[in-house]
KOLTITOR-552773 format. One record per residue: residue number from 1; residue in three letters; x, y, z of N, C-alpha, C in turn. Coordinates in nm, 2 decimals. Layout:
BEGIN
<zapa resi="NUM" resn="Ala" n_X="X" n_Y="Y" n_Z="Z" ca_X="X" ca_Y="Y" ca_Z="Z" c_X="X" c_Y="Y" c_Z="Z"/>
...
***
This chain:
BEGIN
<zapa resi="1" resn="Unk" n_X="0.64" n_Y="3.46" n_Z="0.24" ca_X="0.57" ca_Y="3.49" ca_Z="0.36" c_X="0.48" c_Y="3.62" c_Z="0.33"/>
<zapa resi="2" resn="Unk" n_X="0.38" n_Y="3.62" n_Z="0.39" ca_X="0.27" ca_Y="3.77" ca_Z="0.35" c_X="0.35" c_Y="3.85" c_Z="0.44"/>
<zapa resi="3" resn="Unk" n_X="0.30" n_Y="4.00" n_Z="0.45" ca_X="0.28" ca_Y="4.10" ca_Z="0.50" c_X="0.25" c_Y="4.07" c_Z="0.68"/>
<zapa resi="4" resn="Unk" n_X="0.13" n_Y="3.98" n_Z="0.66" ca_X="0.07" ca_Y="3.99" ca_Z="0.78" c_X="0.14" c_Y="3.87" c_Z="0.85"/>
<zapa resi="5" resn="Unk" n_X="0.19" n_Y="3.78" n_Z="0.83" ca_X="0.27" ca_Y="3.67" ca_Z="0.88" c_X="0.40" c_Y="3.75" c_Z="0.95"/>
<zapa resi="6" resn="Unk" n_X="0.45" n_Y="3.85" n_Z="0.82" ca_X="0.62" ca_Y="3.90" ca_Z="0.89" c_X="0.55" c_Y="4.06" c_Z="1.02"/>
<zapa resi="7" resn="Unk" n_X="0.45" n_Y="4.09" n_Z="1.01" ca_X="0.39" ca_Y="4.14" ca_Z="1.08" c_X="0.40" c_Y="4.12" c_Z="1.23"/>
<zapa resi="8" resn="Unk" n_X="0.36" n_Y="4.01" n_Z="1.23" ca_X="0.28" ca_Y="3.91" ca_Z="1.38" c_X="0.42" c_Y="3.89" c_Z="1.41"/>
<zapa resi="9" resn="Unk" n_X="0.52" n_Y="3.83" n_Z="1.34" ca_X="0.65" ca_Y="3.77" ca_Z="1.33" c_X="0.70" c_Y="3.88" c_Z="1.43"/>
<zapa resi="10" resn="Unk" n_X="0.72" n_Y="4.04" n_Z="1.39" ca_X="0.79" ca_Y="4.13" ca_Z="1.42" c_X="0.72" c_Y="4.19" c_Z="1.57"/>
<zapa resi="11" resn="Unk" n_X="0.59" n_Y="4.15" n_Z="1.56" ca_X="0.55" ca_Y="4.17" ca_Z="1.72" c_X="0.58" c_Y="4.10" c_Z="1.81"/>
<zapa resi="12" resn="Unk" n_X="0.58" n_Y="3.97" n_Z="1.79" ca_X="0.63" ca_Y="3.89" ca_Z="1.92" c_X="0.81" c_Y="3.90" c_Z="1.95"/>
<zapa resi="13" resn="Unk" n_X="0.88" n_Y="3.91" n_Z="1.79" ca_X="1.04" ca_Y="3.94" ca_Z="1.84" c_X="1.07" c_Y="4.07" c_Z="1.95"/>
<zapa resi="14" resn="Unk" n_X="0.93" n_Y="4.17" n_Z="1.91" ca_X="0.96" ca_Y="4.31" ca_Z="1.98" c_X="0.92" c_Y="4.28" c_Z="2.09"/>
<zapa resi="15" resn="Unk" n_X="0.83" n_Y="4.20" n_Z="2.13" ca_X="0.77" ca_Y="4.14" ca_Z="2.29" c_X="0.87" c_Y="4.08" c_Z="2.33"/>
<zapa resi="16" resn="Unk" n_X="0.96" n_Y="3.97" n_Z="2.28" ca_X="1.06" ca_Y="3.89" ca_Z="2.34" c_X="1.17" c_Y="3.97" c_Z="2.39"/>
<zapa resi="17" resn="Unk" n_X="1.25" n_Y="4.07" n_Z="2.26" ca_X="1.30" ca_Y="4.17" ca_Z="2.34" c_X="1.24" c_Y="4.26" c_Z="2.45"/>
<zapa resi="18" resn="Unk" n_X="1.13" n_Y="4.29" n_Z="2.47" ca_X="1.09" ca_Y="4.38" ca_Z="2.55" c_X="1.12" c_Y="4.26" c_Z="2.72"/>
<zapa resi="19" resn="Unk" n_X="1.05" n_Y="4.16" n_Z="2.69" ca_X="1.09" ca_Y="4.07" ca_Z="2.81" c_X="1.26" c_Y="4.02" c_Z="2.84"/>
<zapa resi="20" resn="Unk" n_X="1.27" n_Y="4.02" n_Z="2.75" ca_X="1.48" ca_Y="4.04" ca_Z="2.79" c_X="1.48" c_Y="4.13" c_Z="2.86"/>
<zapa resi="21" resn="Unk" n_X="1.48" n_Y="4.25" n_Z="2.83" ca_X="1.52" ca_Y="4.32" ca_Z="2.89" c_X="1.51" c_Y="4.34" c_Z="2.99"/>
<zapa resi="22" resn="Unk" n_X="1.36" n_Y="4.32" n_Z="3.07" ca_X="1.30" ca_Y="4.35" ca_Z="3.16" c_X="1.34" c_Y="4.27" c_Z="3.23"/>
<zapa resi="23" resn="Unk" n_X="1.38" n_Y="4.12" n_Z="3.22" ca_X="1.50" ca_Y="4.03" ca_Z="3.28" c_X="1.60" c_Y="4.05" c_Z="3.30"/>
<zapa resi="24" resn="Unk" n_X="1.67" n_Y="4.14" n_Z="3.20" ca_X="1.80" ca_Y="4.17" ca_Z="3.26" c_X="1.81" c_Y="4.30" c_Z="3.37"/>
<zapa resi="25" resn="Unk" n_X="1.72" n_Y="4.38" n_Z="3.35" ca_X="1.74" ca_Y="4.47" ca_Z="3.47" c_X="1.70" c_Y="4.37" c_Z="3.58"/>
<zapa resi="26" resn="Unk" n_X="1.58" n_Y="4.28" n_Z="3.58" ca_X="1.55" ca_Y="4.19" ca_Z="3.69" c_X="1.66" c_Y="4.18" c_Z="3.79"/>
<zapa resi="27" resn="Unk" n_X="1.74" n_Y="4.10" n_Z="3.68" ca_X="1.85" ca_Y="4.05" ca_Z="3.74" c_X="2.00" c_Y="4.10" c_Z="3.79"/>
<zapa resi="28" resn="Unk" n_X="1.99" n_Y="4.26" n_Z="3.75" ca_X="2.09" ca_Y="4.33" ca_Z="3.78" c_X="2.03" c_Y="4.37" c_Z="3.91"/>
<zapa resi="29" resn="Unk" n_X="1.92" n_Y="4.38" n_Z="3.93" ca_X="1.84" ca_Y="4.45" ca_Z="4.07" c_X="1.90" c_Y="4.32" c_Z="4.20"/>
<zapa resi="30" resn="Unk" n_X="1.85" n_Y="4.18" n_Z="4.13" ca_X="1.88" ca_Y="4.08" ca_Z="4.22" c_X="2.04" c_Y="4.07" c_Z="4.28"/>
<zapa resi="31" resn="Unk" n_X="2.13" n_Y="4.14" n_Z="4.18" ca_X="2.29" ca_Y="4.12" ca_Z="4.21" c_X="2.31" c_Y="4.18" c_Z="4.31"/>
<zapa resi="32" resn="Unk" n_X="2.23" n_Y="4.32" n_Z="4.29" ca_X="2.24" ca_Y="4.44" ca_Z="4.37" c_X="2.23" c_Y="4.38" c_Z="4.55"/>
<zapa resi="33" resn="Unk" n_X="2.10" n_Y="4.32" n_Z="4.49" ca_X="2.05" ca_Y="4.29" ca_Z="4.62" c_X="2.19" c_Y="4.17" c_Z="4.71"/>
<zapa resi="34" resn="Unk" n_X="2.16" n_Y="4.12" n_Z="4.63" ca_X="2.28" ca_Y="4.00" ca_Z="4.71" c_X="2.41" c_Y="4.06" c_Z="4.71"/>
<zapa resi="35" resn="Unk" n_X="2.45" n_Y="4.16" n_Z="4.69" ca_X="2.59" ca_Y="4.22" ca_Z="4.73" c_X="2.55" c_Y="4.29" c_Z="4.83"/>
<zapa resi="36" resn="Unk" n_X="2.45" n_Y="4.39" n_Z="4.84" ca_X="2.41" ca_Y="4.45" ca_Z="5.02" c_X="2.41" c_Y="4.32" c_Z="5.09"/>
<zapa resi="37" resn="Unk" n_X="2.34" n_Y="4.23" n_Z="5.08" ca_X="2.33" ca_Y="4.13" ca_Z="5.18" c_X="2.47" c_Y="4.06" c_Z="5.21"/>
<zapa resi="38" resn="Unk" n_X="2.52" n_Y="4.02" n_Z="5.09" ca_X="2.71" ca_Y="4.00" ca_Z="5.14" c_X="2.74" c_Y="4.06" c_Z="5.22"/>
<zapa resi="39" resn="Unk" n_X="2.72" n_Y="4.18" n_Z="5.19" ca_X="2.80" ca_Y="4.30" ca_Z="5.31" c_X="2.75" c_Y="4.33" c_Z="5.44"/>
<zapa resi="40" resn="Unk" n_X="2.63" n_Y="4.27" n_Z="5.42" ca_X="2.58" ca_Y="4.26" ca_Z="5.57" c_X="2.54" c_Y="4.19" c_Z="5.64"/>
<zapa resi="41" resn="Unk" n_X="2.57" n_Y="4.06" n_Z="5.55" ca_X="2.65" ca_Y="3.94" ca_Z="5.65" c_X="2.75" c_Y="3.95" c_Z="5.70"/>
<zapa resi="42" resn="Unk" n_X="2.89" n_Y="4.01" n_Z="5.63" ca_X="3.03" ca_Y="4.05" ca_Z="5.68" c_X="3.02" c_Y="4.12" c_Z="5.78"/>
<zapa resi="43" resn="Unk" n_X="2.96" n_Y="4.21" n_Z="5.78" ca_X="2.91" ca_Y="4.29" ca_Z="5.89" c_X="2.91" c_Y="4.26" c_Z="6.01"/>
<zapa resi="44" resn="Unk" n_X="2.79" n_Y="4.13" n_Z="5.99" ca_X="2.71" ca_Y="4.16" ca_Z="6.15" c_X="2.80" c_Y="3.96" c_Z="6.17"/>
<zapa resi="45" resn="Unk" n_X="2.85" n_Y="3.94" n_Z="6.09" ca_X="2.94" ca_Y="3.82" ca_Z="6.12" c_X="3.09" c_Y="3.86" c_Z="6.18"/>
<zapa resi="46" resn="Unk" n_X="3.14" n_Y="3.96" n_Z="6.15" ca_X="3.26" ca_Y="4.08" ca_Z="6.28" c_X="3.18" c_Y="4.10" c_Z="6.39"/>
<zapa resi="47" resn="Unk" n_X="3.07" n_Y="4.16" n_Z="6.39" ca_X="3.02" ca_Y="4.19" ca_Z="6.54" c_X="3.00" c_Y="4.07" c_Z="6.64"/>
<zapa resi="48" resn="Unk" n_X="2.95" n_Y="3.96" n_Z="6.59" ca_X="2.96" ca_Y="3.82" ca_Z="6.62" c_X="3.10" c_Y="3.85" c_Z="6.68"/>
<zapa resi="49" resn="Unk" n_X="3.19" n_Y="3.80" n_Z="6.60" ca_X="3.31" ca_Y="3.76" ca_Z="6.64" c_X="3.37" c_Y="3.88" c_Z="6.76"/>
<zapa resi="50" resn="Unk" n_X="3.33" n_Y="3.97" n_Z="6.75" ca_X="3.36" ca_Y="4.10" ca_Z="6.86" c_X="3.26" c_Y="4.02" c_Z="7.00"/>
<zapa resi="51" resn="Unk" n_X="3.21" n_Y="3.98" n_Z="6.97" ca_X="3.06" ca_Y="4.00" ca_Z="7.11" c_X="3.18" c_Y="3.87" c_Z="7.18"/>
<zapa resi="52" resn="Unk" n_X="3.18" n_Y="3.78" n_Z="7.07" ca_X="3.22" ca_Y="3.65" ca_Z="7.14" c_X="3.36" c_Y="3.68" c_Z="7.21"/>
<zapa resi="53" resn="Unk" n_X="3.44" n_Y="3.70" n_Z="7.11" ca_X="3.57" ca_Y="3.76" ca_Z="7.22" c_X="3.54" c_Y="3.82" c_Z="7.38"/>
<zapa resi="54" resn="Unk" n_X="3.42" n_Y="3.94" n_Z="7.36" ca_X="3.40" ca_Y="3.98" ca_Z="7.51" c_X="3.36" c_Y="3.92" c_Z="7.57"/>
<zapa resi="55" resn="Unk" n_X="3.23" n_Y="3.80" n_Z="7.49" ca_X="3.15" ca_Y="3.70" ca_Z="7.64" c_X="3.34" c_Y="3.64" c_Z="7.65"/>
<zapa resi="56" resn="Unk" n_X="3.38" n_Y="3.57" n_Z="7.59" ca_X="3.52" ca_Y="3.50" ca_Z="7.64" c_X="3.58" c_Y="3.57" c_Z="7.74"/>
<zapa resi="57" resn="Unk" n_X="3.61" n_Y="3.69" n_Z="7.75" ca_X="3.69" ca_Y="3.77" ca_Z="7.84" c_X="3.63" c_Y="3.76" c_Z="7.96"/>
<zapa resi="58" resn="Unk" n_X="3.48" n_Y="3.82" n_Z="7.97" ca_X="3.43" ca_Y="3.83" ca_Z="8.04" c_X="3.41" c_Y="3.69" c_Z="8.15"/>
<zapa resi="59" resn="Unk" n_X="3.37" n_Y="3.61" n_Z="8.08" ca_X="3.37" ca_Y="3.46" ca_Z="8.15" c_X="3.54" c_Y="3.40" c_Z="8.20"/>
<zapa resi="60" resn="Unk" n_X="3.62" n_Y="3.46" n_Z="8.12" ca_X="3.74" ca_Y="3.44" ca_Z="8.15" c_X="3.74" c_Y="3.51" c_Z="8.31"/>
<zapa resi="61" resn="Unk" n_X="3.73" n_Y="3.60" n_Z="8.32" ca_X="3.73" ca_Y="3.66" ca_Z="8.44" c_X="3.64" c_Y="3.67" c_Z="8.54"/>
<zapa resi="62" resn="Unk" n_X="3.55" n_Y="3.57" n_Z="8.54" ca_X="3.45" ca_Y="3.55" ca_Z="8.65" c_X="3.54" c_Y="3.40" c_Z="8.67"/>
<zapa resi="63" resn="Unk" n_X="3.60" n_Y="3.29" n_Z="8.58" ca_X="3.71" ca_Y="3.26" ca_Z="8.63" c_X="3.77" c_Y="3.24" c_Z="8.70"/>
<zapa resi="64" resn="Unk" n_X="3.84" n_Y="3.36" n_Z="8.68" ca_X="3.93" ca_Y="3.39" ca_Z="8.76" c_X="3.90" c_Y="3.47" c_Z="8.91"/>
<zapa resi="65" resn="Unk" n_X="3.78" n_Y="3.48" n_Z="8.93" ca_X="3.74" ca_Y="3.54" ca_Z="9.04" c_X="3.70" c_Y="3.38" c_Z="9.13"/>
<zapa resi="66" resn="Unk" n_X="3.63" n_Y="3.35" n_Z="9.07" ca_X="3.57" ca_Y="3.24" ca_Z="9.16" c_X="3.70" c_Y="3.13" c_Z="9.21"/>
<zapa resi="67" resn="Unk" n_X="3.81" n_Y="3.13" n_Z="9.11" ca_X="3.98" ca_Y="3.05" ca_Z="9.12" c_X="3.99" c_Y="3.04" c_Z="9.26"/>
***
């Protein structure tokens, strides 16, 4: 192989790693992201479950008013 073959060779390996990498933070950013969003679905999926219990009570006791 020439000079200028292992040359070109060593630029694009250096390019391919430079895009790895840039993919892997990519995708450490994306994990990130979808673990806030887990947590804030959990989140606002308790407050759901809180609201509902009160409309329940609450309708429970118009219920019992109108009985």
């Amino acid at each position: 192989m020439s000079l200028e073959l292992l040359s070109k060779l060593e630029t694009k390996i250096q390019a391919a790693l430079e895009t790895i990498e840039l993919l892997r933070m990519e995708l450490e950013d994306e994990k990130q992201k979808g673990i806030s969003l887990a947590d804030r679905n959990q989140q606002l999926s308790q407050d759901l479950n809180a609201w509902t219990e009160k409309v329940t009570g609450l309708v429970g006791l118009l219920n019992e008013e109108v009985s």
